[in-house]
C-alpha positions, 0 to 999 in steps of 0.5 A, spaced: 530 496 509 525 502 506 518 504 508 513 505 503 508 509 506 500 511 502 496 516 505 489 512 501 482 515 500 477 511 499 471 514 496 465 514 501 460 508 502 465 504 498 470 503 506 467 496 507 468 493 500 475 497 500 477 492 506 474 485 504 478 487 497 484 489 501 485 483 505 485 478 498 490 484 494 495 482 500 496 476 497 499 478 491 504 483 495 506 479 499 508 475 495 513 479 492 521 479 492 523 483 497 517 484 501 517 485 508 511 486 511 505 490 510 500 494 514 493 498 513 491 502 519 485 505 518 484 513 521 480 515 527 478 522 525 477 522 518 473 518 514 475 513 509 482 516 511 487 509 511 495 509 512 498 503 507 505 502 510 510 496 506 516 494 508 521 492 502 528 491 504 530 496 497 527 501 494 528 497 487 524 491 490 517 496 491 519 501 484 521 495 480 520 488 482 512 490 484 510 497 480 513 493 473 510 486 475 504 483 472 501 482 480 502 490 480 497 490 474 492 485 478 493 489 485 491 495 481 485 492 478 482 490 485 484 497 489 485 503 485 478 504 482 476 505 490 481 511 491 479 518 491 483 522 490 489 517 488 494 517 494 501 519 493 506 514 496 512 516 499 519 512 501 522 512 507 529 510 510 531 508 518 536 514 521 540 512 525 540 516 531 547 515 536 
């Protein structure tokens, strides 16, 4: 299992819009093949500052079978153009400590 993690910017006044539209975008990720489970948190501190954590069981599920799918061009269509500056995604693996 690895951790998609996405420190999003959302442009100001747009936070509302960005979260109903997040809510329809997880449909389509969450329908992907190797999909886990997902989550937005939003920050406390900063405004339009949102965490996106997506857990995939490989890292060929997210950077392959999503990011090469015609879903991938859906989700992209209903949220990039909210993002300023376009975040980075990152990926994560469990370290087992004995």
């Amino acid at each position: 299992m690895i951790l998609e993690a996405a420190m999003l910017q959302v442009k100001p006044g747009m936070e509302r819009d960005f979260e109903e539209t997040f809510t329809k975008a997880s449909d389509i990720i969450s329908a992907m093949n190797g999909y886990l489970s997902h989550e937005l948190q939003r920050c406390m501190e900063v405004e339009g500052k949102y965490l996106l954590l997506v857990k995939w069981e490989s890292l060929e599920d997210h950077t392959i079978g999503f990011r090469q799918s015609s879903e991938y061009q859906e989700w992209k269509k209903l949220l990039h153009h909210f993002y300023h500056p376009f975040p980075t995604v990152e990926h994560f693996e469990k370290v087992n400590l004995h």
